[in-house]
C-alpha positions in Angstrom: 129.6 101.3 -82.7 127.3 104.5 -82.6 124.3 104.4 -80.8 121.5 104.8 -83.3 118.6 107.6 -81.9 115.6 107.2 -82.3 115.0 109.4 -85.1 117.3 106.6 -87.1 114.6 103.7 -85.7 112.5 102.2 -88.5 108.9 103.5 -87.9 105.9 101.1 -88.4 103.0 102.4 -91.0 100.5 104.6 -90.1 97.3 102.7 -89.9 94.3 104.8 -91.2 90.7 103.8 -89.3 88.4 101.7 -91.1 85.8 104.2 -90.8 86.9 107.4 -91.8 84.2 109.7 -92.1 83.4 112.9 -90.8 83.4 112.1 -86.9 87.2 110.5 -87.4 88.3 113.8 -89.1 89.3 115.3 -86.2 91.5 113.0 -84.7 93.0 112.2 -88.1 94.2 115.4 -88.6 95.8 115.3 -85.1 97.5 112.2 -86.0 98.7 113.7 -89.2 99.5 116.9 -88.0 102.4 114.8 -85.4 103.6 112.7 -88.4 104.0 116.0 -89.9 105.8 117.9 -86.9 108.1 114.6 -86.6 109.9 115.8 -89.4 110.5 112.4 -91.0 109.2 110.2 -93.9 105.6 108.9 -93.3 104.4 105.7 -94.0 100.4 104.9 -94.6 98.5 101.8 -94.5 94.9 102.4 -95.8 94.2 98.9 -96.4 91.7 98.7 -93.8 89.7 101.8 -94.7 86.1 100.7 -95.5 84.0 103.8 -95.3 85.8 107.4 -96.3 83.8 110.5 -97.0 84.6 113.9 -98.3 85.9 115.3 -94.6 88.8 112.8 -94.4 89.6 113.0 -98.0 90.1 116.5 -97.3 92.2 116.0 -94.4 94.4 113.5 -96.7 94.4 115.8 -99.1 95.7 118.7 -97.3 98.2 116.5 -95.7 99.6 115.3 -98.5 100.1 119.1 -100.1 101.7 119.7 -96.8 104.2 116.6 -96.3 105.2 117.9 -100.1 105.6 121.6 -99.1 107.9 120.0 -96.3 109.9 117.7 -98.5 108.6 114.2 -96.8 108.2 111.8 -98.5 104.4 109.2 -98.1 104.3 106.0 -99.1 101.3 104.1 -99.0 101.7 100.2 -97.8 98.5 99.7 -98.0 94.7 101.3 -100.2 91.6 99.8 -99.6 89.2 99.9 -102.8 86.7 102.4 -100.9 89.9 104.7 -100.1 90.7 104.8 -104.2 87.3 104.9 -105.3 86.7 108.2 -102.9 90.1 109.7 -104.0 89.0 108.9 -107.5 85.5 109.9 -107.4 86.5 113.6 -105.7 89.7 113.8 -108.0 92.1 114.0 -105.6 94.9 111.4 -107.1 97.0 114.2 -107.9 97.1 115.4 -104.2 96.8 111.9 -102.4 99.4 109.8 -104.7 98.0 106.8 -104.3 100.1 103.8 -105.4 99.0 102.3 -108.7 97.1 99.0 -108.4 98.8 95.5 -108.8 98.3 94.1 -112.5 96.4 97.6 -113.9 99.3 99.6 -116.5 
């Protein structure tokens, strides 16, 4: 049987900060920057997000345009109500595709 590398190796999700305003921007980007240099499909759990301000949205956001630009695909496991409401409130849902919310059509 072939040895499967580690590029082949199920990755766990991403796990975004729960506070994830202007002073985590920095290392956020860093993060996503490596996701992004890994080549591969990224995975994002933003369930635990409980404060997001416009710096990180913009960091998602320019993420997100660049996974695209790169053909990777992000899921989100995970989007705290804070995380929606900021995407929503700054209008970024068609940059940061969030997943559509259990039971709303």
């Amino acid at each position: 049987m072939a040895k499967k590398s580690s590029k082949d190796a199920p990755r766990a999700p991403l796990a975004l900060e729960a506070d994830l305003r202007i002073g985590a921007a920095p290392a956020l980007r860093d993060t996503l920057l490596g996701a992004l240099t890994a080549g591969r499909p990224v995975e994002l759990d933003g369930a635990a997000v409980a404060q997001v301000d416009t710096a990180a949205l913009q960091v998602l956001a320019a993420f997100s345009r660049d996974a695209r630009a790169a053909g990777l695909p992000v899921a989100w496991t995970g989007v705290s109500d804070p995380l929606r409401r900021g995407v929503s409130v700054l209008g970024l849902e068609a940059l940061i595709e969030l997943p559509a919310q259990a039971g709303v059509n």
